[in-house]
N, C-alpha and C positions, 0 to 999 in steps of 0.2 A: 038751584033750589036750596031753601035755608032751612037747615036739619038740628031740630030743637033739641034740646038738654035728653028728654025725657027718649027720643030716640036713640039719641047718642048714650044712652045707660044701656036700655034695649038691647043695639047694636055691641056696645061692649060687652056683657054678660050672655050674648052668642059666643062673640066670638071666643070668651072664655072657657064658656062649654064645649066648645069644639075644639080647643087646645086640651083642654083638660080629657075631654072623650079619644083626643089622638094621641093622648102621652100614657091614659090608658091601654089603649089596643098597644100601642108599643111595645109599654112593658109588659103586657102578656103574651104577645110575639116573643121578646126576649127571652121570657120564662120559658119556652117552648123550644128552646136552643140548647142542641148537648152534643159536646164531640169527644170522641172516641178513636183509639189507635186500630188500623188496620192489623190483625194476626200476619207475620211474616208465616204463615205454612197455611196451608189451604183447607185444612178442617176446622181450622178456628177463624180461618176468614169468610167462612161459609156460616159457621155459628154466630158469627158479629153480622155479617150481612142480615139473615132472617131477623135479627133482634133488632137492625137499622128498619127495617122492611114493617114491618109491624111499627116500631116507635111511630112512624112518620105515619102508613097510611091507615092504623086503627088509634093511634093518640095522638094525633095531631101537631107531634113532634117535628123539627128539621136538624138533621143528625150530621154535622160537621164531620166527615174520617178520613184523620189524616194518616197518612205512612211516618211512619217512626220502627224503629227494632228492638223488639219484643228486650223481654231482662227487668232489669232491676230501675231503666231509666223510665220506664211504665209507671212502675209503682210511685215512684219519686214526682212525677207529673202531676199522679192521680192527688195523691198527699197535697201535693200543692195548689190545686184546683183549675192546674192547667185541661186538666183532662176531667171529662164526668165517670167515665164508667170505660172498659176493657171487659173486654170476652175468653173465655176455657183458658182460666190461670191451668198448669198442671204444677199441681203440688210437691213431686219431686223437682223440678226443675227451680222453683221461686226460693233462696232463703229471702227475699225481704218479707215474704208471709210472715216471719216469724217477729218480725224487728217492728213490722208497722199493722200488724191484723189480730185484735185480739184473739178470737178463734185459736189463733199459735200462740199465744203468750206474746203477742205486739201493745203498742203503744195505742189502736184504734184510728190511726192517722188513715187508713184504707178498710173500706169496711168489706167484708165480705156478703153477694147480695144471694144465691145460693147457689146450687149444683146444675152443672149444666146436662146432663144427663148419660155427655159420655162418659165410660171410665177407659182409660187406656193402660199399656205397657210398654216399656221398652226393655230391649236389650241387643245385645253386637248378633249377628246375623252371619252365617254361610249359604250359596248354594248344596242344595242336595243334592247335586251330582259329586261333590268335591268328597263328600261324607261316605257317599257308596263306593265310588272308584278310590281313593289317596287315603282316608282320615275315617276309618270307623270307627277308632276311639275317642274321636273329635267330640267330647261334649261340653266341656266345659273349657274355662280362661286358663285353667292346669295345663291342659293340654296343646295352648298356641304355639309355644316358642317350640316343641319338636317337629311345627310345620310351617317354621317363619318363613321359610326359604320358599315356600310357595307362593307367599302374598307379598315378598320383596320385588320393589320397583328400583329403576335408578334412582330416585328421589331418594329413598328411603335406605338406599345402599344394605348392609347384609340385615338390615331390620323388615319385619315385616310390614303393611299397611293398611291402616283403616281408616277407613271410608266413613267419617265420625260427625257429628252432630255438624252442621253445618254452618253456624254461626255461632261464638263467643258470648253472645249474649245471651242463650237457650241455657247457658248454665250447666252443660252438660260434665265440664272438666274431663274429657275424654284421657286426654293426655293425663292429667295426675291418676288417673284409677289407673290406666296401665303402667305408670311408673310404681305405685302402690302395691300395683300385682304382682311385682316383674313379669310383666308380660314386655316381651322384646319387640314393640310393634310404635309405628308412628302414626297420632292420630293427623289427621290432612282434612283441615275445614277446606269446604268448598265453597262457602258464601252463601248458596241458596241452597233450599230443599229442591230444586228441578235440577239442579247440576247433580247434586249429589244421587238421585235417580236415574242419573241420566246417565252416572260412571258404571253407575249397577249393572242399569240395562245392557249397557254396552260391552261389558267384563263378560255378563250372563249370555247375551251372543255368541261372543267368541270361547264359549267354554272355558272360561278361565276362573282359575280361583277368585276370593275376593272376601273380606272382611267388612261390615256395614255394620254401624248403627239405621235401627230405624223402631216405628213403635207401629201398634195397632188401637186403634181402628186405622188400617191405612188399604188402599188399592194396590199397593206393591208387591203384597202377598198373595193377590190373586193372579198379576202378572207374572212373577217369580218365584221359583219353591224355595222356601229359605227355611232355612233350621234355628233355631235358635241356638246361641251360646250360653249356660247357665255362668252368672256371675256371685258373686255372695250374696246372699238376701239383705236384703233392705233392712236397717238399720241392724244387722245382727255385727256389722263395724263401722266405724263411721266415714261416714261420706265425705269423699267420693271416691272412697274404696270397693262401697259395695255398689249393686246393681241400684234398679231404681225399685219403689214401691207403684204400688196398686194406685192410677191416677183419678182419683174423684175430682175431676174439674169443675170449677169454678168461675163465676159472672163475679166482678168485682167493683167498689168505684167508691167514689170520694162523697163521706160521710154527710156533710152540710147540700151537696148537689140532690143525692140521694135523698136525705129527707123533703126538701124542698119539689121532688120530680116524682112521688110516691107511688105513681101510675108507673111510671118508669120503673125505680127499684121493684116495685112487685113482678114485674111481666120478666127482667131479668133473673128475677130469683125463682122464676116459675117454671123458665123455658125445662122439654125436657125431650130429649133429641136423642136419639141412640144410635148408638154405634152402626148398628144397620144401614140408618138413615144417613147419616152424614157419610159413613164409607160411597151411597151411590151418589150421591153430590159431587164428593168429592171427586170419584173418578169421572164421572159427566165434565167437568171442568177440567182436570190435568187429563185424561185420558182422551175422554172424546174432544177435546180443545172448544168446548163451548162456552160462552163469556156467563160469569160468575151471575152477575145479576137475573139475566134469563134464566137459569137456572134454579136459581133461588125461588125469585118471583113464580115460576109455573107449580114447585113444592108448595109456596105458601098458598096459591089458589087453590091447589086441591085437598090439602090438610087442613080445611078450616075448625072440622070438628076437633082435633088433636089440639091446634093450640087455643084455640078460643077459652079455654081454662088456662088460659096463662096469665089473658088479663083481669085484671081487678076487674 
């Protein structure tokens, strides 16, 4: 069959349209792409989870998250557009807050999207049996080194040993505040927040002393009686001499993604989760050992009314 000029326009200016209409759906496909670092600890992986949870199946989002370790290499990501958005900065832990978030006196390379609604604390930790039977004047970081000898391991030879932030990259400088202190004690990263629970747990079994860092909102405190150690107050020396301050966390992410995903930065900057809430998550997952998502997923089914003010 011989297919005239006038057809072959026809025929062309479809098939125009229908390149043109798929290179649209594309790029609005593409626009609808945002990835994000997994939280290495389990209350901020539960806050990025609900935020993934919502992007995708109330704004039409598909949320790339990948595993990377928490710090300063986040930030540097986000700056660079490797990364859209991260979930529950805590504020003592982050100096690049200050270098790249104006909010701190930063440059704006990371914008801050708002408050995530937990606020946390930390500081180094004893069992309460150690306080009532050994150490009743055990309250504060003055008083470790007259009970080093009970939290000395072989490792650690006549020093004593804590149980300390669990990763290098959490920013904790465990190590330089007790050099700071003179407190005669070795901090011992363990790599993960489950290991380093797990030393607890196991110490707290055998009735045995034992020095932790750890913070709240967490489940550990309800597993275990633990006393706090007072350390200096926050900013009254400088860090990381003193303890930590009062944690307002934070949803954060890269400024040009952010304006361009508007839906997105608002629902970030909206969520608002408290410490209640995320403490039963969290123990529902490390505790009861049930998978993260399922978990998630059944809170976002039954809290609709709670976050549906989150989105735009």
């Amino acid at each position: 069959m011989k297919i005239n000029t006038f057809t072959k326009v026809i025929a062309s200016g479809a098939m125009a349209t229908l390149l043109s209409m798929s290179m649209v759906t594309s790029a609005q496909a593409d626009s609808k792409r945002l990835t994000s670092p997994i939280p290495d600890w389990t209350g901020g992986a539960v806050t990025c989870k609900i935020a993934q949870i919502l992007l995708e199946q109330e704004l039409g989002y598909k949320v790339k998250a990948i595993s990377m370790p928490s710090g300063p290499g986040v930030y540097e990501a986000i700056a660079a557009g490797d990364l859209d958005f991260a979930c529950e900065s805590w504020p003592s832990y982050s100096a690049s807050k200050e270098v790249m978030m104006t909010k701190w006196g930063g440059d704006g390379s990371v914008s801050y999207l708002g408050d995530v609604g937990v606020v946390g604390t930390s500081t180094y930790f004893v069992p309460r049996y150690f306080i009532d039977e050994v150490a009743n004047d055990l309250t504060s970081y003055a008083q470790l080194n007259k009970y080093k000898a009970h939290f000395a391991t072989i490792e650690t030879g006549g020093k004593g040993r804590l149980i300390a932030c669990p990763t290098a990259g959490w920013e904790c400088k465990d190590q330089e505040r007790l050099d700071l202190l003179g407190v005669d004690f070795v901090a011992v990263e363990l790599g993960t927040e489950a290991a380093a629970w797990a030393e607890a747990q196991a110490a707290y079994a055998r009735h045995e002393p034992f020095l932790l860092y750890a913070w709240t909102p967490h489940w550990i405190h309800a597993a275990l009686d633990l006393v706090g150690i007072e350390l200096p107050e926050y900013g009254s020396v400088e860090w990381p001499e003193s303890g930590w301050g009062e944690d307002i966390t934070f949803n954060y992410g890269n400024p040009d993604s952010m304006s361009a995903h508007g839906d997105a930065a608002y629902l970030l900057g909206h969520m608002n989760l408290s410490n209640v809430e995320q403490s039963a998550l969290v123990m529902a997952v490390d505790v009861d050992g049930r998978d993260i998502d399922e978990v998630v997923q059944e809170w976002v089914d039954a809290n609709k009314d709670e976050w549906k003010h989150w989105l735009l």
